[in-house]
NUNU-651257 format. One line per 4 residues: number of its first residue (from 1); for each residue x, y, z of C-alpha. Coordinates in steps of 0.2 Angstrom, whole numbers, plus 5000, padded with zeros to 4 digits. Each point is the difference from the previous one (the first is absolute). Example, Ala and Ser with C-alpha at 12.3 -4.5 7.8 and 13.67 -1.06 7.14 Angstrom:
2
1> 5062/4978/5039; 5006/5017/4997
//
This chain:
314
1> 5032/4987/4922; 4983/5003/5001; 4993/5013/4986; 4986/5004/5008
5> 5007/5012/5012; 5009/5010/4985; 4985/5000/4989; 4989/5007/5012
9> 5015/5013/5004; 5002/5006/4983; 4979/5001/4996; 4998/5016/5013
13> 5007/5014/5002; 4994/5002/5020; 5005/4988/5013; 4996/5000/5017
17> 5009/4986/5012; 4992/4994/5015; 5006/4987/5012; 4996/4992/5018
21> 4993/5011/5016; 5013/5002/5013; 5014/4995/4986; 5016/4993/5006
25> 5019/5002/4989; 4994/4990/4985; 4981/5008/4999; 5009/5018/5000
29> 5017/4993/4990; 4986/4992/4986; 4991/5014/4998; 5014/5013/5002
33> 5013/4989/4989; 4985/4997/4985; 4997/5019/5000; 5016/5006/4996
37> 5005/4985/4986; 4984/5007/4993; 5006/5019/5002; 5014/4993/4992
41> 4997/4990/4985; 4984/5008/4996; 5002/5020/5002; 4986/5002/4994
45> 4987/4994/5011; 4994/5009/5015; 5002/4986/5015; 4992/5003/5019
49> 5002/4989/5015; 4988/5000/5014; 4994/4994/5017; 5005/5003/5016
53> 5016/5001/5008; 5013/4997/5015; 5017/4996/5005; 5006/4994/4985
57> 4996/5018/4991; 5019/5002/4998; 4996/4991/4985; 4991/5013/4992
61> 4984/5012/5003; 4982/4995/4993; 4990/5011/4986; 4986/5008/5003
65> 4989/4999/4988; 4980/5003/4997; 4988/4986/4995; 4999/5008/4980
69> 5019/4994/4998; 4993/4981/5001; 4989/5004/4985; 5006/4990/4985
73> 5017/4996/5010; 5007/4983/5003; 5003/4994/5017; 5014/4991/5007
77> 4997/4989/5016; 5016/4994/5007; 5004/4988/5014; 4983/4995/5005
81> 4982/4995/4990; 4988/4997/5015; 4985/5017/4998; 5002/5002/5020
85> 5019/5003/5002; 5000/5012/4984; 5003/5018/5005; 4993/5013/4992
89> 4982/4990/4992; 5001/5012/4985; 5009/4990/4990; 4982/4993/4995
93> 4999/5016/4990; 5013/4997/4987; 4996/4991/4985; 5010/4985/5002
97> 5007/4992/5014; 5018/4992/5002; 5007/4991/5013; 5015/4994/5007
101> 5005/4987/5014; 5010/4988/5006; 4988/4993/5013; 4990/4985/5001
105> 4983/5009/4999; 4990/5001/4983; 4991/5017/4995; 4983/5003/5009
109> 4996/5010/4988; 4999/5004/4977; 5018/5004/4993; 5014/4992/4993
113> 5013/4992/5011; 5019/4995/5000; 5002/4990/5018; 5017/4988/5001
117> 4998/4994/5018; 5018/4993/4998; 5006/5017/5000; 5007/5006/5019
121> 4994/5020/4996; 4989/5008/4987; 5016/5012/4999; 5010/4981/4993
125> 4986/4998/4987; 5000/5016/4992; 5018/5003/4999; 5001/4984/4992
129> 4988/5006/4987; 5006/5015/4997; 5019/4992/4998; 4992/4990/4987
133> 4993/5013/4993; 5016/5008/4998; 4992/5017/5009; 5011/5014/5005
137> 5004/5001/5018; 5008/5016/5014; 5005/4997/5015; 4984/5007/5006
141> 4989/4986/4992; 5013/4987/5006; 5002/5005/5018; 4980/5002/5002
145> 5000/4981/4992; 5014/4993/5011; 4992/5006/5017; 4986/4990/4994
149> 5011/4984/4997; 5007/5003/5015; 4987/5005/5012; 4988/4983/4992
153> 5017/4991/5002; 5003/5001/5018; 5016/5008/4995; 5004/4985/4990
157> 4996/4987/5014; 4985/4995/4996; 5002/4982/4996; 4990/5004/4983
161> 5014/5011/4997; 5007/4990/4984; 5012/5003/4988; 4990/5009/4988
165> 4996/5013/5012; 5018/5003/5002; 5005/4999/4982; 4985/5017/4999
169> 5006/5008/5015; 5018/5001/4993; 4993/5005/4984; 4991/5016/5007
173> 5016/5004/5010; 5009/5001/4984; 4988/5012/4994; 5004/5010/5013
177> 4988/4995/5015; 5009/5007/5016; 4999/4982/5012; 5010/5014/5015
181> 4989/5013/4999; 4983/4986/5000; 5008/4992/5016; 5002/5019/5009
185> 4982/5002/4998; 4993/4982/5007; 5012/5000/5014; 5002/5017/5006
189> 4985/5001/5013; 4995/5012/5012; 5001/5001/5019; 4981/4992/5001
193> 4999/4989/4989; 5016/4991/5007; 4991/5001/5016; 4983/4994/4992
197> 5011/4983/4995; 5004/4998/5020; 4981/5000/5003; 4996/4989/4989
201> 5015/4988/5006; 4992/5003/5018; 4981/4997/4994; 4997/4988/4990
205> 4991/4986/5005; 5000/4979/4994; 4985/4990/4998; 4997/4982/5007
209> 5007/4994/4984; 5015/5014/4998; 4993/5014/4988; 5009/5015/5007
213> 4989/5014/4997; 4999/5018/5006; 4979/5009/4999; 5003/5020/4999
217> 4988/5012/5005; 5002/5016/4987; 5007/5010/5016; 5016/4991/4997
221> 5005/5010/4987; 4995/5018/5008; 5011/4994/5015; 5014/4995/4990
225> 4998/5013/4988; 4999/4988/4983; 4990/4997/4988; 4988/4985/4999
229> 5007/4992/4987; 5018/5000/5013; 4988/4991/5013; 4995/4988/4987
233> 5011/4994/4986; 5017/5007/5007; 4998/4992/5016; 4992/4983/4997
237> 5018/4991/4995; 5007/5005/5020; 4992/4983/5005; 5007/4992/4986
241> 5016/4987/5002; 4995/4995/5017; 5004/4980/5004; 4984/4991/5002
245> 4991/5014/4990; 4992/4995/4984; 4986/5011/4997; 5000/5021/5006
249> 4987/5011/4997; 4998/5020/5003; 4981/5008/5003; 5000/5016/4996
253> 4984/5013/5004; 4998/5013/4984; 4993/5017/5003; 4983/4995/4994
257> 4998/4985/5012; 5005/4987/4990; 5016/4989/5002; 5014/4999/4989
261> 5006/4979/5000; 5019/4997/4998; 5004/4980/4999; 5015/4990/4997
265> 5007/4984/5001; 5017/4990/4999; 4995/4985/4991; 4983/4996/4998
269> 4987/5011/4988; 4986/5010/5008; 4994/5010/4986; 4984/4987/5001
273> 4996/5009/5017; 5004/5019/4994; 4986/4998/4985; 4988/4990/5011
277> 4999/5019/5009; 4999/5009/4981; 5021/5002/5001; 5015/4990/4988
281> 5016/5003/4998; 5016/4988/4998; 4999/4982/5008; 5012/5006/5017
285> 4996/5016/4999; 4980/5006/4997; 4989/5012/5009; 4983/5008/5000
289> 4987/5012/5009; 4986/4994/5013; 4987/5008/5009; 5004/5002/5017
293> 5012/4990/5012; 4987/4988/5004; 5002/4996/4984; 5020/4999/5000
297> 4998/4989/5013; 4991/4988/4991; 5014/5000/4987; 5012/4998/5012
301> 4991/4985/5005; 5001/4991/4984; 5018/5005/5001; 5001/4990/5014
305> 4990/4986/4995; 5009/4999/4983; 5017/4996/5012; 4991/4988/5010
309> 4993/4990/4986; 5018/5001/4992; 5008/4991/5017; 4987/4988/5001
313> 5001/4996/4983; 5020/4999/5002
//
């Protein structure tokens, strides 16, 4: 158990819990989950998330709050501790600065930190804490906490997925985490964004070297009618699981120009290549932002070259 994270807890009075852009299951189920146990347990304190939002909103909705709440308040960083992939920068206003994460990245920047890269979601590390801790638990904490586990899991298939995972997703189900209605939501997809899947399956292309990867102009969403974070992190996993396909990568253009890098692998870690563009993540499963394609394409490159000098080495 690491103290740390209950000392800081119990010393204010105001939280505010940030957590990645563009979050996924386990950015939303971290932040979401860690609010309520601390509604719960601590009825006292006045506790806010923030940042911006998307698909996975069925976890919960985001405060809105002005910049005087931070004054004096702790906040809470969760599932991520890299200053560029933080939403919402006002966390620099509160007093003290908490984080924690579960990937292989350290903090770019002054706070306290728990990190246990072993762990395969955010969501896993603090239920674990909180178990320890003996802290109370609903349904509604548990659910948000097991989508996390879940989503960071790859619905358990992830070969990461080890028995200690299990052992905390059965724990949340027996406080009352609803495993059916978490499945509803991931699976239950519109009429466009099933069709969005058949485009990528169509489109996506395969370097010299067999990186699948798909670039995506930011009209891909208006014409599919999703949102960017749909184009990007939803979709990069429809080249995954293809024979002779190690590496797959998704290029995503954002509203503002920039584009949004989704990388995975089967076997072999690539994280090296997501920080060498400013990025991190998990060893298999990283990402990060560039500049412009030209610049994805350069990426995409090392990709490549990273295979080739894995053959030729054998």
């Amino acid at each position: 158990m690491h103290k740390i994270i209950f000392d800081m807890i119990e010393k204010y009075d105001r939280i505010i819990i940030h957590r990645h852009k563009n979050p996924d299951g386990d950015a939303y189920g971290a932040q979401l989950g860690l609010k309520r146990l601390i509604e719960l347990n601590y009825p006292d304190k006045d506790v806010y998330a923030v940042g911006d939002t998307n698909n996975f909103v069925f976890l919960g909705d985001m405060d809105i709050i002005t910049d005087e709440v931070y004054h004096g308040a702790l906040a809470i960083i969760v599932d991520v501790c890299v200053t560029s992939l933080i939403s919402d920068d006002r966390y620099t206003l509160a007093e003290e600065v908490l984080v924690i994460d579960h990937h292989l990245n350290q903090p770019d920047f002054t706070c306290e930190a728990v990190i246990e890269s072993s762990r395969i979601a955010c969501s896993e590390l603090i239920t674990h804490e909180m178990m320890e801790r003996e802290f109370q638990f609903d349904h509604l904490a548990a659910t948000r906490l097991l989508t996390g586990i879940v989503t960071d899991s790859g619905r358990f298939r992830y070969p990461s997925t080890g028995p200690e995972t299990l052992e905390m997703a059965a724990y949340l189900i027996r406080q009352g985490a609803d495993m059916n209605w978490i499945y509803k939501q991931l699976y239950t997809e519109e009429l466009n964004f099933k069709k969005l899947r058949g485009y990528f399956i169509e489109h996506f292309q395969l370097t010299e070297h067999k990186v699948a990867y798909m670039m995506n102009t930011k009209d891909l969403k208006d014409k599919f009618g999703v949102s960017t974070f749909v184009v990007s992190r939803a979709m990069v996993n429809q080249m995954s699981n293809i024979e002779g396909v190690d590496i797959w990568s998704n290029f995503t253009e954002d509203d503002d120009g920039s584009i949004l890098v989704e990388l995975r692998s089967a076997n072999d870690s690539i994280v090296h290549i997501a920080r060498k563009y400013g990025g991190g993540g998990h060893a298999r499963a990283c990402g990060c932002t560039v500049e412009s394609f030209a610049q994805a394409h350069e990426l995409l490159h090392d990709l490549d070259t990273f295979i080739e000098s894995r053959e030729h080495n054998g």
